[in-house]
Structures are given as structure tokens and as C-alpha cells.
DORO-560914 format. One line per field, with one value per residue: residue number from 1; residue in one letter; z, y, x of N, C-alpha, C, O in turn. Coordinates in Angstrom, 1 decimal. Atoms other than C-alpha are relative to their C-alpha. Layout:
DORO-560914
resi <- c(NUM, ...);
resn <- c(A, ...);
n.Z <- c(Z, ...);
n.Y <- c(Y, ...);
n.X <- c(X, ...);
ca.Z <- c(Z, ...);
ca.Y <- c(Y, ...);
ca.X <- c(X, ...);
c.Z <- c(Z, ...);
c.Y <- c(Y, ...);
c.X <- c(X, ...);
o.Z <- c(Z, ...);
o.Y <- c(Y, ...);
o.X <- c(X, ...);
***
This chain:
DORO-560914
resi <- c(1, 2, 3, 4, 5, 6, 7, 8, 9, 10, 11, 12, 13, 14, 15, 16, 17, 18, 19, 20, 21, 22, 23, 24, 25, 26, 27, 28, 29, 30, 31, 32, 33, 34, 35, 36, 37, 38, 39, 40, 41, 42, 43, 44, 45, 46, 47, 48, 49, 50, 51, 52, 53, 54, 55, 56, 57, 58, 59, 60, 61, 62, 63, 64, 65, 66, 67, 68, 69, 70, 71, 72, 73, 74, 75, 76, 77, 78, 79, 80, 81, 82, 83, 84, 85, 86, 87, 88, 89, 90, 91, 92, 93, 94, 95, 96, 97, 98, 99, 100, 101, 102);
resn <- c(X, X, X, X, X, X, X, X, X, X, X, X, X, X, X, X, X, X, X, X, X, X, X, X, X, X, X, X, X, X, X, X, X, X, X, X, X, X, X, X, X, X, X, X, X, X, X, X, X, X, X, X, X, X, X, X, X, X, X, X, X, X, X, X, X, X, X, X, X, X, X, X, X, X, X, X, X, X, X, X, X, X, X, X, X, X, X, X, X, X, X, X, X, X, X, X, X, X, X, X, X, X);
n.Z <- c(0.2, -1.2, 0.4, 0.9, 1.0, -0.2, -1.0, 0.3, 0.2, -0.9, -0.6, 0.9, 0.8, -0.7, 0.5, 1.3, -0.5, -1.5, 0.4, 1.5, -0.8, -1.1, 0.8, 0.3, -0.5, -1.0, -0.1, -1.6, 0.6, -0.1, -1.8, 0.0, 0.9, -0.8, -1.4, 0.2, 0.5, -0.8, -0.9, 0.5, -0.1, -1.0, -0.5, 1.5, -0.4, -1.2, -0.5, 0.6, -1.3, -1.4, -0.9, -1.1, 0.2, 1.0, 0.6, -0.9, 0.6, 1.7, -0.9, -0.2, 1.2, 0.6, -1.4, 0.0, 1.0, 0.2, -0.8, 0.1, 1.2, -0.3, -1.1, 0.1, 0.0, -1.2, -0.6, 0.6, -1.0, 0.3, 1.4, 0.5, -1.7, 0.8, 0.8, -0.6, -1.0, 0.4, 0.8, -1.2, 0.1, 1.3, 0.3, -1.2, 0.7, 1.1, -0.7, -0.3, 0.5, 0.5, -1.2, -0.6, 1.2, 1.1);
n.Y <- c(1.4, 0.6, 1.7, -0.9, 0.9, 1.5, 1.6, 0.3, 1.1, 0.7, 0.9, 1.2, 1.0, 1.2, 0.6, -0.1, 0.9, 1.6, 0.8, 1.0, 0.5, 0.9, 1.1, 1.2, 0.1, 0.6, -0.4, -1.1, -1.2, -1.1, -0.9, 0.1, -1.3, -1.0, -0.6, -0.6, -1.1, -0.4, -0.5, -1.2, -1.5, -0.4, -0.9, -1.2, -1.2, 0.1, -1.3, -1.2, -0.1, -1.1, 0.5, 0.9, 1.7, 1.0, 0.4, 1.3, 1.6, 0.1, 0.6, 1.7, 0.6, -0.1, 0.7, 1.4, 0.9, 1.2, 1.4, 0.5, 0.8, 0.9, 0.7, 0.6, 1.5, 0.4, -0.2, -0.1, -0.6, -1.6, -0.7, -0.4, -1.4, -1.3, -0.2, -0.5, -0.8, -0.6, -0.6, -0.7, -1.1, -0.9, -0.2, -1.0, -1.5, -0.7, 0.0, -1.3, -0.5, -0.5, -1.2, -1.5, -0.4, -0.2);
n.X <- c(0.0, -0.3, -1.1, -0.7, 0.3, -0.6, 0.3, 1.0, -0.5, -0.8, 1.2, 0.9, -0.7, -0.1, 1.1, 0.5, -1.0, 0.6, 1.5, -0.2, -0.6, 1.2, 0.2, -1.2, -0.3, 0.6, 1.5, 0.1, -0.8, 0.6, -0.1, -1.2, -0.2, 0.9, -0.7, -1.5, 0.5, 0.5, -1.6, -0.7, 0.8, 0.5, -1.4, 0.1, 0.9, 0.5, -0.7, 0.9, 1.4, -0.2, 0.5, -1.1, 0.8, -0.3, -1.3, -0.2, 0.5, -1.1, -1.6, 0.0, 0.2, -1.2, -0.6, 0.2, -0.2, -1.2, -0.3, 1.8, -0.6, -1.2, 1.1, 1.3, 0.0, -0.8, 1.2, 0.8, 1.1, -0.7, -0.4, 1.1, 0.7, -0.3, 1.1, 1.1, 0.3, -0.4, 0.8, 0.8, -0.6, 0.2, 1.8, 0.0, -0.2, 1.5, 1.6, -0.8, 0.6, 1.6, 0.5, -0.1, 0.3, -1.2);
ca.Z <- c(103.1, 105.8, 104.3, 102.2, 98.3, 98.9, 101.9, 99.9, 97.1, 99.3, 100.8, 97.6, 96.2, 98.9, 98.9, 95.2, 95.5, 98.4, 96.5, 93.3, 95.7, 98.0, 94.4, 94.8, 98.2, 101.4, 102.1, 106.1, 104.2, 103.9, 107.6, 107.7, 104.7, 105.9, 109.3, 107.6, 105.4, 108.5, 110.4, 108.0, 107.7, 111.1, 112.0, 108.3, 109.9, 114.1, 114.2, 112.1, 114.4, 116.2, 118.1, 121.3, 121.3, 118.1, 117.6, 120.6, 118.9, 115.5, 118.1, 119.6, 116.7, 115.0, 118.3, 118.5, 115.1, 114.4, 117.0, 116.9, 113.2, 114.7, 117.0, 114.9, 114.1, 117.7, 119.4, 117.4, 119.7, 120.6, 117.1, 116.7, 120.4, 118.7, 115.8, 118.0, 120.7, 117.8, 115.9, 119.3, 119.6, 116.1, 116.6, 120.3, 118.5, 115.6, 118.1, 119.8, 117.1, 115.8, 119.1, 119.1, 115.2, 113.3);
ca.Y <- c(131.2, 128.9, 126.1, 127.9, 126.8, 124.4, 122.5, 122.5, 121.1, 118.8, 117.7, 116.8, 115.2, 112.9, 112.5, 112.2, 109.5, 107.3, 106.9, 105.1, 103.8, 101.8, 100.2, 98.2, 97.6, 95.8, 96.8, 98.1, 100.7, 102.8, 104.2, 104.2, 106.8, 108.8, 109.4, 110.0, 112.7, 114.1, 114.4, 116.6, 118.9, 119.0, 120.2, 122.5, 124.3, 123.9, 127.1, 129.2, 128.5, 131.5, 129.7, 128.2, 124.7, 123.9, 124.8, 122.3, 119.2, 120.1, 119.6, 116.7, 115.1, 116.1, 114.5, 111.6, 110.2, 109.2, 106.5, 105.4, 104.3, 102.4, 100.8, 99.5, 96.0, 95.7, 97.0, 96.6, 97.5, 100.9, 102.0, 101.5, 103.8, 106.2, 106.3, 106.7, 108.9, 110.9, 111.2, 112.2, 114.7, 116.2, 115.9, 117.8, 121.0, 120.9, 121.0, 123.8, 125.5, 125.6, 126.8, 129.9, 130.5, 129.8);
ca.X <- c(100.5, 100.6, 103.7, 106.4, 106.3, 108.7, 107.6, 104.4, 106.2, 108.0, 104.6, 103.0, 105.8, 105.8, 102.1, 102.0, 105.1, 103.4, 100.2, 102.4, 104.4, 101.4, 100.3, 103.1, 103.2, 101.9, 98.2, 99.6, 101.8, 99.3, 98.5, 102.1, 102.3, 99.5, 101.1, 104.4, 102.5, 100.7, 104.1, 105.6, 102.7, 102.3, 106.5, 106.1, 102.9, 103.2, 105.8, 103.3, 100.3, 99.2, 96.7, 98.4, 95.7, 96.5, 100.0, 100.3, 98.1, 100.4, 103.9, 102.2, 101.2, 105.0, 106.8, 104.9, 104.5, 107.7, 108.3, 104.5, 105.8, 109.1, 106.9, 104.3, 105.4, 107.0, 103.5, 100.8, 98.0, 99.9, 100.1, 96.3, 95.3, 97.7, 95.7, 92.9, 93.8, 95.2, 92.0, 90.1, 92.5, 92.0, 87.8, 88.5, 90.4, 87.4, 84.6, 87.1, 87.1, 83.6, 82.9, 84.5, 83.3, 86.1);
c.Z <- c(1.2, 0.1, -1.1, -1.5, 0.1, 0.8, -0.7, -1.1, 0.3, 0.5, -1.7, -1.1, 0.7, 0.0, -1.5, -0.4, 0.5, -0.9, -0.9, 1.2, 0.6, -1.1, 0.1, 1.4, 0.9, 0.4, 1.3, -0.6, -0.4, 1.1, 0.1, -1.2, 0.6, 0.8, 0.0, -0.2, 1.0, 1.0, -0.6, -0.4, 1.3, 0.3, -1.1, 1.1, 1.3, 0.1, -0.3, 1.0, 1.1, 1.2, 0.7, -0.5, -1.4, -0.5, 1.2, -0.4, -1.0, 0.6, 0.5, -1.0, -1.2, 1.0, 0.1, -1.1, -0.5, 1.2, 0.3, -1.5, 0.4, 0.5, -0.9, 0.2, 1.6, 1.1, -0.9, 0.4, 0.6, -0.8, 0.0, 1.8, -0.6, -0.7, 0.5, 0.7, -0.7, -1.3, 0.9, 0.0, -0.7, 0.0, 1.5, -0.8, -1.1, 0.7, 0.6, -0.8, -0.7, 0.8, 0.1, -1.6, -1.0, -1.3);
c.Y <- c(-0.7, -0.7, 1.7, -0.8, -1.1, -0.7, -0.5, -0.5, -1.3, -1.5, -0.7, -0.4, -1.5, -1.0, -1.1, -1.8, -1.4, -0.3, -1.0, -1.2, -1.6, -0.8, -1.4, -0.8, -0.4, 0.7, 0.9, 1.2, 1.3, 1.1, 0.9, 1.5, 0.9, 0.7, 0.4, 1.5, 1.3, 1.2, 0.9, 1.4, 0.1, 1.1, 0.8, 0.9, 0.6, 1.4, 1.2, 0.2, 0.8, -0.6, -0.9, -1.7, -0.7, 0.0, -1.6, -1.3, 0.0, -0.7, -1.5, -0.8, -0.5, -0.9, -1.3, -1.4, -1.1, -1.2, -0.5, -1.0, -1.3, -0.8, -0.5, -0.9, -0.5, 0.0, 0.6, 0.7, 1.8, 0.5, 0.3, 1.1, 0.9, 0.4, 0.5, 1.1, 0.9, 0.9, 0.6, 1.4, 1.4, 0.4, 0.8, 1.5, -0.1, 0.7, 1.3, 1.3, 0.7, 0.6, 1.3, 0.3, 0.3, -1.0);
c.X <- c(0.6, 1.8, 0.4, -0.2, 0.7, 0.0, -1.7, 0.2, 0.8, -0.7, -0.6, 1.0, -0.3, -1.3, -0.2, 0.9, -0.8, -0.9, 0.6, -0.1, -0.9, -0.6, 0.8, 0.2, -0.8, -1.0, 0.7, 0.7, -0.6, -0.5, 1.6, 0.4, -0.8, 0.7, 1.4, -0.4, -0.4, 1.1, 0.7, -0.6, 0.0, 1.6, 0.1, -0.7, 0.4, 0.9, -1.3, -1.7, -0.5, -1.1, 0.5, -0.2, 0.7, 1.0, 0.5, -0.4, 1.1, 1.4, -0.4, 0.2, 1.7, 1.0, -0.1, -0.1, 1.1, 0.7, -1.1, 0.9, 1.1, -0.4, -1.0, -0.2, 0.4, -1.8, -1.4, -1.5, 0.5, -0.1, -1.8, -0.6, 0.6, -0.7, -0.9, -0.5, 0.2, -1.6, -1.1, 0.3, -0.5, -1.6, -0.4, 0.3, -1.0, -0.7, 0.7, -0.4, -0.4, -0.3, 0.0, -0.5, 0.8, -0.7);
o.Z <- c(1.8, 1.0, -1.5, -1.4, -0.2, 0.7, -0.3, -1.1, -0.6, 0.5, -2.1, -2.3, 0.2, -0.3, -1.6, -0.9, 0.1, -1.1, -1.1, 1.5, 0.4, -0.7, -0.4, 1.2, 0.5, 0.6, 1.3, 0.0, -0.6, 0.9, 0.1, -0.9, 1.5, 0.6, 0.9, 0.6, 0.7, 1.4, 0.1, -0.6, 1.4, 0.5, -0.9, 1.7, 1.3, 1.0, 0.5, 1.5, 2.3, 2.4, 0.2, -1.1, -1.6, -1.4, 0.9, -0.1, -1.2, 0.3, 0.2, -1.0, -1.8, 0.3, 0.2, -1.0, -0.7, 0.9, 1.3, -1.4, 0.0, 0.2, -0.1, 1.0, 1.9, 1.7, -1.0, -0.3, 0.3, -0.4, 0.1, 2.0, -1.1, -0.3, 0.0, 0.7, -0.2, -1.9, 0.4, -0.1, -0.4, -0.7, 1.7, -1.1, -1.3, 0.4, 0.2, -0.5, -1.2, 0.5, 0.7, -1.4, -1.7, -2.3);
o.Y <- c(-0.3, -0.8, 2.7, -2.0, -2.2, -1.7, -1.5, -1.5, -2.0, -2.6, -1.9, -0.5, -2.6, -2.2, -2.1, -2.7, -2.6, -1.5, -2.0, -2.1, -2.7, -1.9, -2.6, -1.9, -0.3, 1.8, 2.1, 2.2, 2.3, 2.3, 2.1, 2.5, 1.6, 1.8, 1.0, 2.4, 2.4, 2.4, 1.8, 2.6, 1.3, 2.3, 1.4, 1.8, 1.8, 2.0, 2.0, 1.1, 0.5, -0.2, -2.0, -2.5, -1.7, -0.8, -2.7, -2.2, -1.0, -1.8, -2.6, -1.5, -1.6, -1.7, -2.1, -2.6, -2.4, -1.9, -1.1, -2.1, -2.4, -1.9, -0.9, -1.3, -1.6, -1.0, 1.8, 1.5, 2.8, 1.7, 1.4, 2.1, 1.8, 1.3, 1.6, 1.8, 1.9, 2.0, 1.4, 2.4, 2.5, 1.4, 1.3, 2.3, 1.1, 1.9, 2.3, 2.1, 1.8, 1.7, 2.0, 1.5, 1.2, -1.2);
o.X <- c(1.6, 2.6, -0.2, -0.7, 0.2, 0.7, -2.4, -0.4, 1.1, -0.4, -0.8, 0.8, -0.5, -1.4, -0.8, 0.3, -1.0, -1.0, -0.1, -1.0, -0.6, -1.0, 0.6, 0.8, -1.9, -0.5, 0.6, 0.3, -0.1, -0.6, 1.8, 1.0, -0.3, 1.1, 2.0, -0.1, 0.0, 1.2, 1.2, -0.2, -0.4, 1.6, 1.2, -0.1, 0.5, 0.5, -1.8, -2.4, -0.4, -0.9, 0.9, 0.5, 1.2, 1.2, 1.0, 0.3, 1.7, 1.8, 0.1, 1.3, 1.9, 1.7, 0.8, 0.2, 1.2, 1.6, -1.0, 1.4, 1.0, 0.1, -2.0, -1.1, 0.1, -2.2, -1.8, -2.1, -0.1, -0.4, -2.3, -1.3, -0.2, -1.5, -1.3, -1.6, -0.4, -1.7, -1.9, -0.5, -0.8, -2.0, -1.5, -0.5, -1.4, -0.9, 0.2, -1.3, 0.0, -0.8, -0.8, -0.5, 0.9, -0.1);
***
């Protein structure tokens, strides 16, 4: 198993949490959860990653998130290229890969 039981309960507490949570709460709050979520799977998994490429997007991804969030309200336009460059990223290592036939 990739995540130990308890960063996998950890993770879907948090998930499970944010979704109440976001009923109650300001519509932008949900990116905002996501990218928390994301962040913690990414620094859970990025040690276990024997492939170099993508233990490296997982570190990125783990690294950058959290001050992307601090920064939202302050730089708004920042936050969404993050988003962006971050989902390019993620559709470069797919196409990666598919390529080699994983």
C-alpha cells in the first residue's frame, strides 16, 4: 500500500470533514480544501514514489501548495496560474506515463 492506514485515515477524515464543512462555508473554500487535500497526499505519498518524474511533481506540488493558499487573497491571479500550471503539470506526467505503458 502506497499511504500507511493512518495517513489514509487521516486523509479521509479530512476529506470527509471539508465536504461538511464547505456546506457551511464561503463558495472560494473549496479550491482551497482541495489543494489542502492534495498537499497532504502528495508529502504522505512523494517519499514512496520510485519513479524519479513523479516523485518530483508529488515534492513540487507538496512544497508549493502551502504558500499558493497564503497568498490567495493577497494574489489572486497567482493562485489561479498555480492552479493552472499545476494542472498542466499533472496532464504532462499522465501523457508520460501512458507513454511508457503504465
Amino acid at each position: 500500500m502506497l499511504l500507511s492506514e493512518d495517513e489514509v485515515l487521516e486523509l479521509a477524515a479530512f476529506l470527509v470533514t471539508a465536504a461538511r464543512c464547505l456546506v457551511d462555508e464561503p463558495v472560494d473554500y473549496g479550491p482551497m480544501r482541495l489543494l489542502s487535500g492534495a498537499e497532504r497526499l502528495c508529502t504522505y505519498a512523494a517519499p514512496r514514489i520510485e519513479d524519479a518524474q513523479t516523485r518530483a511533481l508529488f515534492e513540487h506540488l507538496a512544497q508549493h501548495i502551502p504558500p499558493r493558499l497564503g497568498r490567495r487573497n493577497g494574489d489572486p491571479d497567482g493562485y489561479l496560474r498555480f492552479m493552472d500550471d499545476s494542472c498542466r503539470r499533472i496532464a504532462t506526467e499522465l501523457l508520460r506515463r501512458a507513454g511508457r505503458g503504465r
